[in-house]
N, C-alpha and C positions, 0 to 999 in steps of 0.2 A: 504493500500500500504506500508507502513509505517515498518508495523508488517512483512510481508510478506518477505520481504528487508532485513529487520533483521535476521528474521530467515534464509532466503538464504545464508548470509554471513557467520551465525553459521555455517553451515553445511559444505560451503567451509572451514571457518578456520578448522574447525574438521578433514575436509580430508585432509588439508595441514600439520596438527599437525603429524598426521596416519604416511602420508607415507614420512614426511622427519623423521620420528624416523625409519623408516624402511631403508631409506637410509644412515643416521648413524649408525645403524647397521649392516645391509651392507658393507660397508666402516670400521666398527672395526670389525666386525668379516673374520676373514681369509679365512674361509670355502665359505663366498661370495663374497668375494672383488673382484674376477676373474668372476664370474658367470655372462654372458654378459645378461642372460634372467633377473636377478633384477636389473642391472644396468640399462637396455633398460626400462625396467618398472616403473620406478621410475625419469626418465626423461621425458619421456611420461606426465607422470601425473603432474609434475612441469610444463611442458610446455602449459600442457590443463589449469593448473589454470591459468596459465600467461595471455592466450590469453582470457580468460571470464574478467579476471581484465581488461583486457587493453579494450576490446569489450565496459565492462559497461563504464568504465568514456569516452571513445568516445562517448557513446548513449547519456550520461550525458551532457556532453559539448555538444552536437549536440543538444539539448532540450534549453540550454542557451539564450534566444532571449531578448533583451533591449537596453538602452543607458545608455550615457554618458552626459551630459551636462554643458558648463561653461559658466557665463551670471556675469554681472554688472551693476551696476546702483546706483540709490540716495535710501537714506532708510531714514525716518523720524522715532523719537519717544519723548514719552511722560512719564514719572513719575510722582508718585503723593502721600506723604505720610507725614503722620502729627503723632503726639503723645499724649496724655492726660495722667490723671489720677495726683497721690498725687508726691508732687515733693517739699521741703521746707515747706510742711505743704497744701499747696496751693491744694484743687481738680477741675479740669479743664480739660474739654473734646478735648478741644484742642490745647495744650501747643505751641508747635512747629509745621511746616509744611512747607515741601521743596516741589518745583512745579518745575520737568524737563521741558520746553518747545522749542518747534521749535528745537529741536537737530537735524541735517542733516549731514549725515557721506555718504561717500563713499562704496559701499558695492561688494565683490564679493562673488558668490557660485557658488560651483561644487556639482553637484547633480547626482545621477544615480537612473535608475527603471530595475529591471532585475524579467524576470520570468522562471521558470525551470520546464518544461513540461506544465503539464495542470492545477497543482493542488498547485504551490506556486508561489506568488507573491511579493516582497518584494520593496521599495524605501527608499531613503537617502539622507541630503545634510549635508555640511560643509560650512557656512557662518562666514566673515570676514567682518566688517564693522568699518573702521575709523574716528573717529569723526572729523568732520570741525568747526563746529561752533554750537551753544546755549545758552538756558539762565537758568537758576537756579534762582529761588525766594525762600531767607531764611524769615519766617515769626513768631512771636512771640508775644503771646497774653495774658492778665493777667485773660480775663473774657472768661466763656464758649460762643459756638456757633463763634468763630473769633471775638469776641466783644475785646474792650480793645487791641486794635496795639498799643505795646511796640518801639518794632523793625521790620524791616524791610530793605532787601538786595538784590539788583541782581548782581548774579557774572556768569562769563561767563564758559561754559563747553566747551572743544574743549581740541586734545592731548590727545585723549585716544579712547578705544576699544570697542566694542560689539561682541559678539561670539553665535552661533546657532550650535545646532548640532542633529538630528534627524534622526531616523530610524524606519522602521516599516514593517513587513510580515503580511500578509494574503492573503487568495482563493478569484480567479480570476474567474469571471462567463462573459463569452463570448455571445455574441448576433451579429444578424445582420452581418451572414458571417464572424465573429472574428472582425467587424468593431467597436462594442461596447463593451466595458470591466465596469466592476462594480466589486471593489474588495471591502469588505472590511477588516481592518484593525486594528491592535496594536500593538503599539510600546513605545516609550523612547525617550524623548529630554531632551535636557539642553541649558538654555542662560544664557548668563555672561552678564553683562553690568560695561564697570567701568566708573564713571565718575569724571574727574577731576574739583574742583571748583578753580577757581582763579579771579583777577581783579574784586573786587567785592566794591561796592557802597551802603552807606548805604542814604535810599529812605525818612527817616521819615524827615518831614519839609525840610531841604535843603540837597541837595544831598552833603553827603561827603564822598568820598575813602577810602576803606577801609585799613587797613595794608598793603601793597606792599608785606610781606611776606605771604600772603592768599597763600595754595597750599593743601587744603583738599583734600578730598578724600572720593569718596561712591563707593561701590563695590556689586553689588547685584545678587543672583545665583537665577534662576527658574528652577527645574526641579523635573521629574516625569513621570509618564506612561499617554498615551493617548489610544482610540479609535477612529476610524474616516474608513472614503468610499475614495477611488480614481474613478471617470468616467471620459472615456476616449473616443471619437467620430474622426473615421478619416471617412476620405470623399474614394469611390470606387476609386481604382487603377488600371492602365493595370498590366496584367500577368510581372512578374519580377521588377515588380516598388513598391517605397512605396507611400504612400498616398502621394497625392499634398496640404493636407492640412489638419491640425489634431488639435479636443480640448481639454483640459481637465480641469477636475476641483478637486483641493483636501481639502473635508473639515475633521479637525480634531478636538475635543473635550478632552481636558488636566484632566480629573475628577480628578486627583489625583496629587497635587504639591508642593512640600516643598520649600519655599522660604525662604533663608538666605539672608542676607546683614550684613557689617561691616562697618566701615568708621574710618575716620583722620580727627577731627580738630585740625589741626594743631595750631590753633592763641588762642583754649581755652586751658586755665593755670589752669584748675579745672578740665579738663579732664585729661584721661591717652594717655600716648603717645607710643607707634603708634596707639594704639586700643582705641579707645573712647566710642563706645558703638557696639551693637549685634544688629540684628533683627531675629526675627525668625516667621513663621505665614506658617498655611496652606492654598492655594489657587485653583484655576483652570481658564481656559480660552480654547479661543476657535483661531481657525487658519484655514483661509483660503485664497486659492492659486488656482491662473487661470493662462492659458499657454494656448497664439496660436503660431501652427507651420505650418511653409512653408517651402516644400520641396525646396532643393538649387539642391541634386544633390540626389542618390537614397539612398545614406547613410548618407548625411549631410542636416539638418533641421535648419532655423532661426526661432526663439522664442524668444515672446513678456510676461514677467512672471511679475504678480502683485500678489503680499503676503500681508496680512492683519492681524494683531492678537492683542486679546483684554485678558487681563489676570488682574485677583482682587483677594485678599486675604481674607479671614474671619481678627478677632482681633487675636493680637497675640500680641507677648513678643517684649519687647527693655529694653537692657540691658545697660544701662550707669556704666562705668567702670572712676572712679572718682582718682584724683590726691592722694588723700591718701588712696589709697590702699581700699575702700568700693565701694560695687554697690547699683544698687539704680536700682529696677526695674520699669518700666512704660510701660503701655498700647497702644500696636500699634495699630493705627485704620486701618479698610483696608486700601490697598496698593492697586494701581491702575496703568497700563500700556498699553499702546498701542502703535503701531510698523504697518508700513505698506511699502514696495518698490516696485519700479517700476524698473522692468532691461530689458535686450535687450543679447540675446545669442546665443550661436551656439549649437547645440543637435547633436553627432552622433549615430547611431544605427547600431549594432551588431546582426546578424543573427544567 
């Protein structure tokens, strides 16, 4: 179809090329410029192309069938990442290790699914999720395996943002009178997560407060191409109505993810300021997503939408960026994350 398309269009551009050189010639030559039979001809044929361009993107836009959706809700997540290797002489598998827990932010997306004709199928969302409240655990060991607690911290996250952004096409296989769709799919996402640490207590023997000026800083980017199916099941509707009642399910698998992160401690005097150290690690994870809809009115659907996704890293690089100007490389061990929300939304659909 594809091919076909293409070449139709070559062949219009080609005749549109033809005859407005003929028409500008026409027009500079003097012996036609009067001549009502190449003026009529050459209007003509302006006009015939006009009316196929405008015909196809009407047929185009008439093929357009999908929605819109905007929903909210609570979104929970989790972090989890430690570092080893040689650091002051010392080898140890696991030096350092910060543990996101219980983070519950505010989240909203707008999402759309659109397909054009029979044979492309495409969806997308845009997620904003504001942090409320969490706990960060700084932990610090002298002996491998978590042996040997030096230090230990909990300082609170909250005052900062998570961001989601994902896209993906593929062909659309119909069943069950158009009631059953089975697409699969590939695409490109990206999440942000910044987290701010502050109000932080240090835990070893008696609890004591940490600096008042605590105001770190972790910033960490997942993105990458995935593969994954959308199924989708609506229930039989009368003639001119839409389903009374619709599910769907969409799972996605991340094979391929570059994870960065940066950070700010801001209270070490031995690190560099703003940047303290790098992470860098290749990863993958998986994402899945269910939606039940009920019809309000024949265009407008309420939807109940639960997201889940679980994402880890292979080992990778962290990069300490040190007060006098050296680095100092170490060994990130996987990186571990999970994310799941519960929202509540409205779907319109476009015919």
């Amino acid at each position: 179809m594809g091919y076909s398309c293409v070449r139709t269009w070559a062949w219009y551009g080609l005749l549109v090329v033809v005859w407005a050189s003929l028409g500008v010639a026409a027009a500079a030559d003097p012996r036609f410029a009067d001549d009502p039979i190449v003026v009529e001809s050459v209007d003509r044929s302006v006009e015939a192309h006009s009316g196929a361009t405008r015909a196809y993107f009407q047929n185009f836009i008439g093929n357009v069938r999908g929605n819109l959706a905007l929903s909210a809700g609570l979104r929970f997540d989790a972090l989890d990442w430690s570092i080893g290797g040689a650091f002051s002489g010392e080898q140890i598998n696991v030096r350092s290790e910060l543990e996101w827990t219980q983070v519950l932010s505010y989240q909203v997306q707008l999402s759309g699914q659109a397909q054009v004709g029979r044979h492309l199928y495409g969806r997308g969302h845009v997620a904003y999720a504001a942090i409320q409240s969490g706990t960060v655990r700084d932990s610090d060991y002298r002996g491998n395996d978590r042996t040997d607690l030096y230090s230990c911290s909990v300082s609170d996250t909250n005052d900062d943002q998570l961001w989601d952004v994902l896209a993906g096409v593929g062909y659309p296989f119909h069943f069950s009178d158009q009631r059953l769709l089975i697409a699969p799919l590939i695409g490109y996402s990206a999440h942000k997560q910044n987290f701010r640490i502050t109000n932080g207590t240090q835990t070893i023997n008696q609890p004591v407060p940490l600096d008042s000026r605590l105001d770190s800083t972790y910033r960490a980017l997942w993105q990458g191409f995935w593969v994954g199916c959308d199924i989708r099941y609506a229930l039989p509707a009368p003639v001119n109505q839409s389903a009374p009642m619709e599910w769907s399910l969409g799972l996605i698998y991340h094979f391929r993810t570059d994870f960065s992160a940066e950070a700010t401690w801001n209270l070490r005097e031995d690190f560099r300021q703003p940047k303290s150290f790098e992470q860098k690690a290749d990863g993958h994870g998986v994402t899945i997503q269910a939606e039940w809809l009920l019809r309000i009115t024949r265009q407008l659907k309420g939807a109940l939408l639960v997201q889940f996704t679980d994402w880890s890293t292979d080992a990778g690089t962290d990069t300490l960026y040190l007060a006098n100007g050296s680095t100092v490389a170490m060994r990130l061990n996987p990186v571990s994350w999970r994310s799941y929300s519960v929202m509540l939304g409205l779907t319109y659909s476009f015919f």
